[in-house]
N, C-alpha and C positions, 0 to 999 in steps of 0.2 A: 811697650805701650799697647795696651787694647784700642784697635781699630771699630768702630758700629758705623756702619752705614746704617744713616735713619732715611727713609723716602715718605712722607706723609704732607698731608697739608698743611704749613705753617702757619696759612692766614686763619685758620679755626683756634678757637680758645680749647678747644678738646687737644689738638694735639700738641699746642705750647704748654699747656698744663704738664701733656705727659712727658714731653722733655726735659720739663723742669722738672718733675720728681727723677728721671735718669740721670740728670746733670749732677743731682742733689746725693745722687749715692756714688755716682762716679768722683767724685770730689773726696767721699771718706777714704776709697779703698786706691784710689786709681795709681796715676796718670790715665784717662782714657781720651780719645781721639776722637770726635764725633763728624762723620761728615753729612751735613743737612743736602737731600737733594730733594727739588721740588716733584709734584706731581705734571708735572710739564714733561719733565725728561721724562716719566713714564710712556705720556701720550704721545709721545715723538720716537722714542726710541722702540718700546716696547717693552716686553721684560725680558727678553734676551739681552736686550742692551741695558738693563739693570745689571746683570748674572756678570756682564762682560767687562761693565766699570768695576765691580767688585774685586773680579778675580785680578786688576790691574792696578788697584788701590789694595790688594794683599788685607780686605775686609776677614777679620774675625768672625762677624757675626752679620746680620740684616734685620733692622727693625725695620718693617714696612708694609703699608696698606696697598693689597694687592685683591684687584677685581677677579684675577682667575690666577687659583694658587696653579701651575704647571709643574707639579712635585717633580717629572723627568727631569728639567731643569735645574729646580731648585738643587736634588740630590747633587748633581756633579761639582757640588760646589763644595759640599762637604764641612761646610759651617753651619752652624744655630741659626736658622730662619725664624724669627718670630711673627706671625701675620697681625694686622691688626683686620678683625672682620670688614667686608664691605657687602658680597652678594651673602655668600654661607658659611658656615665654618668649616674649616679642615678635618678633614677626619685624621690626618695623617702628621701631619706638623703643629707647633703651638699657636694657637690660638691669644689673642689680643682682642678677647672680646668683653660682656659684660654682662648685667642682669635684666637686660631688654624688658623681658617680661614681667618683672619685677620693680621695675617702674613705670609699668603702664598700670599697674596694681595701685599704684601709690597714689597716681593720678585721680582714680575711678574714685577710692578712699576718701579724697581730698575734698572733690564735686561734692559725692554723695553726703558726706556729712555737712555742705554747704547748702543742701534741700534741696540741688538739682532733678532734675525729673526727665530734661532732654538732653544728648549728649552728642556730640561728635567728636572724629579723629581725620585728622589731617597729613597725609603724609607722603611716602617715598614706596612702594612697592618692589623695589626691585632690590632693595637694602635692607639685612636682616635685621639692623636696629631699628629699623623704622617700622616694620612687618611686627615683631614681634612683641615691641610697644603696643601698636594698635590692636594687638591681639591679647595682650594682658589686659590692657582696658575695656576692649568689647568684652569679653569674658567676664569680666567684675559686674559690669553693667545689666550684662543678658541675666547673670544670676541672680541680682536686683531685682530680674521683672521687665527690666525699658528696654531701649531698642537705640542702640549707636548706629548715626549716619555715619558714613564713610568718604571722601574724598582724596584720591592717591593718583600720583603720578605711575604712569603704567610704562611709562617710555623703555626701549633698550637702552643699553647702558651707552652704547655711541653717540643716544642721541638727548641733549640736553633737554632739562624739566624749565618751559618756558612759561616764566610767572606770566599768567595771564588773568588779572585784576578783573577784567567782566569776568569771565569763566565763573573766578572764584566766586565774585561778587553774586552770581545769580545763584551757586549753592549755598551761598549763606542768607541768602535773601528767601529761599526756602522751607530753609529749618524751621521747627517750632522755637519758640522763645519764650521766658531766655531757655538757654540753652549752653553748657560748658563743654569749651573746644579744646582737646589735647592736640596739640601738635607733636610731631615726631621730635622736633629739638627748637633750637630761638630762632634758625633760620627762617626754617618753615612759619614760627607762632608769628614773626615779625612780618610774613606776607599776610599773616588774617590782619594785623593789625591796621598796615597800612593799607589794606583792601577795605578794613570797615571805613576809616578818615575817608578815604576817596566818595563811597559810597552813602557817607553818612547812615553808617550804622552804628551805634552807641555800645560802648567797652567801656563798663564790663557790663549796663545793665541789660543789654539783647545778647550780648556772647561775652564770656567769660572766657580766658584765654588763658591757658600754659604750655610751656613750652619747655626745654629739656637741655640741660649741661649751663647754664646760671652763668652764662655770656656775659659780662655785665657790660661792656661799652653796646653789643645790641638792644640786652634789656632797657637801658639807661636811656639809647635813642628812641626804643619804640615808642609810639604814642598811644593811649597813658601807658607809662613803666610796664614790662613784660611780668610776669611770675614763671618760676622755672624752676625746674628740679636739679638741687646739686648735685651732682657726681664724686663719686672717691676716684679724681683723674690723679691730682698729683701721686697721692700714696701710691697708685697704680704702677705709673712711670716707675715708682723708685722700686716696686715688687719685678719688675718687669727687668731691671738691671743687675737688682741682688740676686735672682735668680738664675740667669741670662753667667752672670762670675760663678754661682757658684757652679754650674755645671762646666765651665775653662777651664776651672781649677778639679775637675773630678770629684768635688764634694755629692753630687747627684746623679745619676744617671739620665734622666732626661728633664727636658722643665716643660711640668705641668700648664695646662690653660689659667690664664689670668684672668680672672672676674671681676670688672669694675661693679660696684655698687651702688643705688642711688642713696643719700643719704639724710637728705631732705629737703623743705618745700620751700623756697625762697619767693615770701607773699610780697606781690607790689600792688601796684593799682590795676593791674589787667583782671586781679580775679579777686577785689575789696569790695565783692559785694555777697550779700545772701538768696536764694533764690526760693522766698518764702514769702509765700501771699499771706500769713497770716501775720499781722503785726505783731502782736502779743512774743510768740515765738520768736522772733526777728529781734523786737527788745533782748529778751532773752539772751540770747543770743551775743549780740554786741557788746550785752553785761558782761558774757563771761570770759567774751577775748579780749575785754578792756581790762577786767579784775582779776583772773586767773592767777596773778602773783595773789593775790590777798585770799583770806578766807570765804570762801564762798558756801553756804548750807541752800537746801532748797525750800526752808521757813524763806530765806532771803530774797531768792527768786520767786518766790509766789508773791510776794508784800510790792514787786512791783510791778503784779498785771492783775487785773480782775479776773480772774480764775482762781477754782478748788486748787488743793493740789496733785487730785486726781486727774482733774481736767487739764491741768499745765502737764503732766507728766505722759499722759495719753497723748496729746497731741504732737507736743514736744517727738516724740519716740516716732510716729506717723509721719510727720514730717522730714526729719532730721535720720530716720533708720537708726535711734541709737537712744541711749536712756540719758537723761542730764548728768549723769554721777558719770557715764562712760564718756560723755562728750566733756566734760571738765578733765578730764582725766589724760583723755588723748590732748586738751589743747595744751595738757600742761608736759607732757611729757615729748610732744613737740617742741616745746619751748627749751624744755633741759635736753632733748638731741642736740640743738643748734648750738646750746649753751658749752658743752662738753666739746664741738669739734671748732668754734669761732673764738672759744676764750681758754684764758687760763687759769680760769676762777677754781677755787677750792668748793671739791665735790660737793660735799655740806652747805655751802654759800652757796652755788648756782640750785640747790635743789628750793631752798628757802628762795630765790628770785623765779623760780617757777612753781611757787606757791605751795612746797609742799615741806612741811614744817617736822619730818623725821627721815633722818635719810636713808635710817635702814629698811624704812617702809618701800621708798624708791625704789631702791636699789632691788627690791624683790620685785617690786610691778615691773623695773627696766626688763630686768631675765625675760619675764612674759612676753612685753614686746618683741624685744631683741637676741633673747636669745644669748645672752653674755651679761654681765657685770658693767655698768657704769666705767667703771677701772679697764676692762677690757676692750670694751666698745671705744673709749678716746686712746689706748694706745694701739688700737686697730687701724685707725679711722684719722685720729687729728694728723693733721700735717707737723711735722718736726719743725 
């Protein structure tokens, strides 16, 4: 029987996710043996006294989130250490980490085609998913033109990031408005939430809020609803186990870094607004993520604002950073992302519920996006 010591945080929706895609593969191939230890015995023992439980529970392997990898250590154990990232990544062992930057991309994406114009990023400094979030986003933004405010816990790592509500309260009382706020994850977007309620500042129409890994009992308590970016955690968990056997079994020689991917934007009330002073647009707008399944032309769209449709098209594109044919395009192919990894509609049927009526057309636009096939991206990406 395969022994894993797992050490991560189990009260995070990140890492029960990932357990449950490892449990999920341990099940086809196993018998496997998993021992959950908290991050408590970290802090108490250290990571010697990790290295020491191991070798005495006759561990095969180590999945665990570890603040300072000590490779002299780790070596004399002589098992598959997989880390999961926390300050940086490993140069030397596998890495459990993700596309940080790559959804702080998605984020910036998200605002900017919501007409935002001021942006911030809220986060963790000292944690390279939180660092390099806020640096995918700054970058999208800077290249925009605007200018991301920043607000980050700079603490050392011994010393706790202490939510302090005025703090926060007076840098968001600062900002220009509105203005869309990236948090580092739902933890973090859940202290702007509960900082605006206390301070009486209005969500989503002075800050726009998202937040990151689609938590849902946080999203669900924040007040209004959180929005959050999915993550590919289960699949992750299960890459991370199938990989993790096949080098037991000498199918591999060593196992590669693991890349969680974000995989889309889960809209609630924190960010159900547009941030467009020109009405006209803003109808527009609401049109098209209300009708996006249906056929939409832009004879259509002009007939409901008094505008050319030169001057709808001009503006439109000014405001929005984007043309109406591209912005119907993306809502809709947003729409059949979610649709491909939350259902098990037949490709054809979800492509017609996101409003696109040929689906080998799709399927060519998806590649563009994605970079894959429809057919490749849900057996990448859906959970089993």
């Amino acid at each position: 029987m395969l022994k894993v010591l797992v050490l991560t945080d189990f009260s995070s929706n990140y890492s029960r996710l990932m357990l449950e895609g490892m449990i999920r593969y341990s099940r086809e191939v196993g018998p496997w043996a998993f021992l959950r230890m908290p991050l408590y015995y970290l802090m108490i023992k250290g990571e010697s006294g990790v290295i020491d439980f191991a070798k005495k529970w006759h561990a095969d392997a180590i999945i665990a989130q570890l603040r300072d990898v000590k490779v002299d250590i780790l070596e004399k154990l002589n098992i598959p250490i997989i880390v999961q990232n926390y300050r940086e990544r490993s140069g030397i062992i596998t890495n459990l980490t993700g596309d940080y930057y790559g959804t702080g991309l998605m984020a910036a994406e998200f605002f900017l085609e919501r007409g935002y114009r001021n942006f911030a990023f809220y986060g963790y400094r000292n944690v390279i998913w939180s660092r390099e979030r806020g640096l995918g986003y700054k970058e999208r933004i800077e290249k925009q033109g605007y200018v991301c405010h920043f607000l980050e816990n700079n603490n050392h790592d011994t010393t706790e990031w202490l939510y302090n509500t005025e703090i926060i309260a007076k840098w968001l009382q600062s900002l220009p408005k509105p203005i869309a706020l990236f948090a580092c994850d739902d933890y973090y977007a859940q202290q702007i939430t509960e900082t605006c309620n206390v301070f009486g500042i209005e969500v989503p129409d002075e800050i726009a809020i998202l937040g990151v890994d689609n938590d849902t009992l946080l999203c669900n308590l924040s007040t209004p609803t959180l929005s959050s970016i999915s993550l590919d955690i289960e699949n992750g968990g299960y890459r991370v186990a199938k990989l993790l056997n096949q080098y037991l079994k000498k199918e591999i020689n060593e196992i590669p870094d693991i890349v969680i991917k974000p995989l889309y934007i889960e809209n609630r009330a924190s960010t159900n607004k547009y941030a467009v002073s020109d009405l006209h647009i803003k109808k527009i707008m609401n049109y098209i993520n209300d009708n996006f399944s249906n056929k939409i032309t832009v004879p259509d769209l002009v007939a409901l604002v008094p505008l050319s449709r030169r001057v709808l098209e001009k503006r439109f594109k000014m405001l929005t950073g984007t043309s109406i044919y591209q912005y119907i395009l993306n809502v809709r192919i947003s729409h059949f992302t979610k649709l491909l990894l939350t259902t098990d509609l037949y490709l054809p049927d979800a492509a017609i519920k996101s409003g696109f009526d040929d689906y080998k057309n799709i399927s060519r636009i998806f590649r563009k996006y994605k970079s894959m096939s429809p057919v490749e991206y849900r057996k990448l990406y859906k959970k089993n």
